[in-house]
C-alpha positions in Angstrom: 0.0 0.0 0.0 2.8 2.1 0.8 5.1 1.9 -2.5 1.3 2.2 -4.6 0.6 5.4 -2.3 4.0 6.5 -3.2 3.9 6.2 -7.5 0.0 8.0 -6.9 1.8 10.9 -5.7 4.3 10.4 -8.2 2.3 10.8 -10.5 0.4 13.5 -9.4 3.1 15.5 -9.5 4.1 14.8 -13.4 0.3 15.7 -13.7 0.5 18.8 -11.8 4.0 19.7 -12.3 3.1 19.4 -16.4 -0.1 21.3 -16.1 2.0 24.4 -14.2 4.4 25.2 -16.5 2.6 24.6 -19.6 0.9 28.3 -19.5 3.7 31.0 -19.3 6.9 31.2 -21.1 9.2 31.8 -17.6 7.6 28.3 -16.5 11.4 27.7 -18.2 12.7 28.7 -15.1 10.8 27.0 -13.0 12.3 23.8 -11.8 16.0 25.7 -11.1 13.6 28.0 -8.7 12.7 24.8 -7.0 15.7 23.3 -6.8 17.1 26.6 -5.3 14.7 26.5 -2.7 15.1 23.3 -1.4 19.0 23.9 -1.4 19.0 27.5 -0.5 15.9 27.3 2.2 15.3 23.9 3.4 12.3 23.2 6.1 14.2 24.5 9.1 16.1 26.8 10.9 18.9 24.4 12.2 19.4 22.7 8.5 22.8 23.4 7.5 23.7 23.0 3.6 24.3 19.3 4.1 21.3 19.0 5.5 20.0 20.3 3.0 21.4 18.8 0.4 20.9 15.6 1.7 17.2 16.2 1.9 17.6 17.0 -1.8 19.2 13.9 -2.6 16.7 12.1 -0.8 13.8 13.4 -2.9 15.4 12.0 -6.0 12.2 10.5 -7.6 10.3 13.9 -7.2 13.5 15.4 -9.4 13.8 12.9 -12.2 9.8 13.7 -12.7 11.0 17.2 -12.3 13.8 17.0 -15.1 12.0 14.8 -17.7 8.7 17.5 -17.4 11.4 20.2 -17.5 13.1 18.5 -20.6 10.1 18.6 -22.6 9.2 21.9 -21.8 12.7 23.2 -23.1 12.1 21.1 -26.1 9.2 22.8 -26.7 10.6 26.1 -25.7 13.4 25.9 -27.8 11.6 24.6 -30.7 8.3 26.8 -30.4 7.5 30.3 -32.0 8.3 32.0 -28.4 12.0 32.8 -29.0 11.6 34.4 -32.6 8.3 36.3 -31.7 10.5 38.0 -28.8 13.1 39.2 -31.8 16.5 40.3 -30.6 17.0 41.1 -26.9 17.1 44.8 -26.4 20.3 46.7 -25.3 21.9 45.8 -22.1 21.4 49.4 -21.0 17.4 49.3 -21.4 17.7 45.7 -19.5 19.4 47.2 -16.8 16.5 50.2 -16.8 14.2 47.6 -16.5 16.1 45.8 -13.8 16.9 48.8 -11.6 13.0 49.8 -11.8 11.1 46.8 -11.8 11.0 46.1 -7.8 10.5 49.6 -6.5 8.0 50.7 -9.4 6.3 47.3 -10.3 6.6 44.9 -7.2 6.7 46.9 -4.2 4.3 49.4 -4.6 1.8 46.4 -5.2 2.9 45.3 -1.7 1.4 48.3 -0.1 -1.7 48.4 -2.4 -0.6 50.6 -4.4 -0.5 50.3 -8.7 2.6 52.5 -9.7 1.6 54.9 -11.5 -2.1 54.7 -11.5 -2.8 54.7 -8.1 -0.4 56.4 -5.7 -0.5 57.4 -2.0 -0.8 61.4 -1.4 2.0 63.5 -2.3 4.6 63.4 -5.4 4.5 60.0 -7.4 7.7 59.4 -6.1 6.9 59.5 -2.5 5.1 56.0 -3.6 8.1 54.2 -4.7 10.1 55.6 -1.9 7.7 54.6 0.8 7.3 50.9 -0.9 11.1 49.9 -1.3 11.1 51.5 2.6 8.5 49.2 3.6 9.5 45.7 1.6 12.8 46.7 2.5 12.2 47.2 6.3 10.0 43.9 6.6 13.2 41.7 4.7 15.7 43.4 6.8 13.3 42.8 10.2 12.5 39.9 9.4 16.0 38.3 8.5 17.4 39.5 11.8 14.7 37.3 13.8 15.2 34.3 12.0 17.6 32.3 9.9 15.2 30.6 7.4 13.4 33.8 6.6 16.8 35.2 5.7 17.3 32.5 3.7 13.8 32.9 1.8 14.9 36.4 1.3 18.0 35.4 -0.9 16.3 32.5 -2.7 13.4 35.2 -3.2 15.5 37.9 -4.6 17.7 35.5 -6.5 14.5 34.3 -8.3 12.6 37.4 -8.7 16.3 38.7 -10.3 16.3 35.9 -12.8 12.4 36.4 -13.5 12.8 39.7 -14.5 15.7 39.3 -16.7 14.1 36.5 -18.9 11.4 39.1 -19.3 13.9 41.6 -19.9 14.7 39.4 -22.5 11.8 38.5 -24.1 9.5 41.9 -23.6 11.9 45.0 -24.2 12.6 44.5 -27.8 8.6 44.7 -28.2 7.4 47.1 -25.4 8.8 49.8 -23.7 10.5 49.8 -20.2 7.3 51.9 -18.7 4.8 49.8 -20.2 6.4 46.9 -18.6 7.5 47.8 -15.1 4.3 49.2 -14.8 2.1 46.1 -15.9 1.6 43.8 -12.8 1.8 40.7 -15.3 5.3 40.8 -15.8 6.3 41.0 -12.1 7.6 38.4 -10.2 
């Protein structure tokens, strides 16, 4: 009962797993954020990076359902209409624009309630952006001096959300401009 329980949740996952990254193109991305997080994370405060590893080791069927569904996906990635529609990446300067903005103009402010630029707390448009990186900022830095593990969400968080935005820095800057897409709440995170 135990091994059938087992290959039910196996495959569950290749069901699931298949059925999440089959509708947006960063779904590429996806199973590296995973692995991160197990290795970066973990489930407690005390695991040290061989326990963590070791936990990752130990979930070794989960990741060979993992890297087949993520094999295909690139296959189709690779040979699907999604790279040419995207044309040539735009200059590293506008990708850096993007990168520098997208948190404090696109993420943060959403944070607070807030969508930069069309709805704004009182005061100069600015005073939005400020107040929201001074808020997510305060609640990471706060938050990582209690606790280990949320420090360590932190990183694999802003490691991620780094990497997220550059593949749509890659894929959306040669079509739309930087304002259009820091500002559109589909595009972040």
């Amino acid at each position: 009962a135990r091994v059938y329980r087992q290959w039910r949740y196996l495959l569950s996952l290749a069901v699931m797993y298949t059925v999440s990254v089959a509708f947006f193109e960063k779904s590429i991305a996806t199973s590296a954020y995973l692995g991160l997080f197990v290795l970066l994370v973990g489930t407690s405060e005390r695991d040290r990076l061989r326990d963590r590893i070791r936990q990752a080791v130990d979930l070794w069927p989960a990741w060979a359902i993992i890297a087949v569904v993520t094999l295909a996906d690139l296959a189709v990635y690779f040979k699907g209409p999604y790279l040419d529609e995207a044309g040539d990446p735009a200059g590293l300067g506008v990708q850096a624009e993007y990168l520098a903005r997208s948190l404090p103009e696109g993420a943060f402010p959403t944070l607070i309630g807030s969508v930069y630029p069309v709805s704004t707390i009182p005061g100069p448009d600015l005073l939005t952006v400020v107040v929201a990186t001074t808020v997510c900022l305060g609640v990471v830095g706060w938050t990582s001096l209690r606790s280990r593990l949320a420090l360590r969400v932190w990183v694999w968080y802003f490691v991620v959300i780094f990497f997220s935005q550059a593949l749509v820095a890659r894929g959306r800057l040669s079509l739309i401009d930087v304002d259009t897409v820091v500002h559109n709440l589909r595009y972040q995170g």
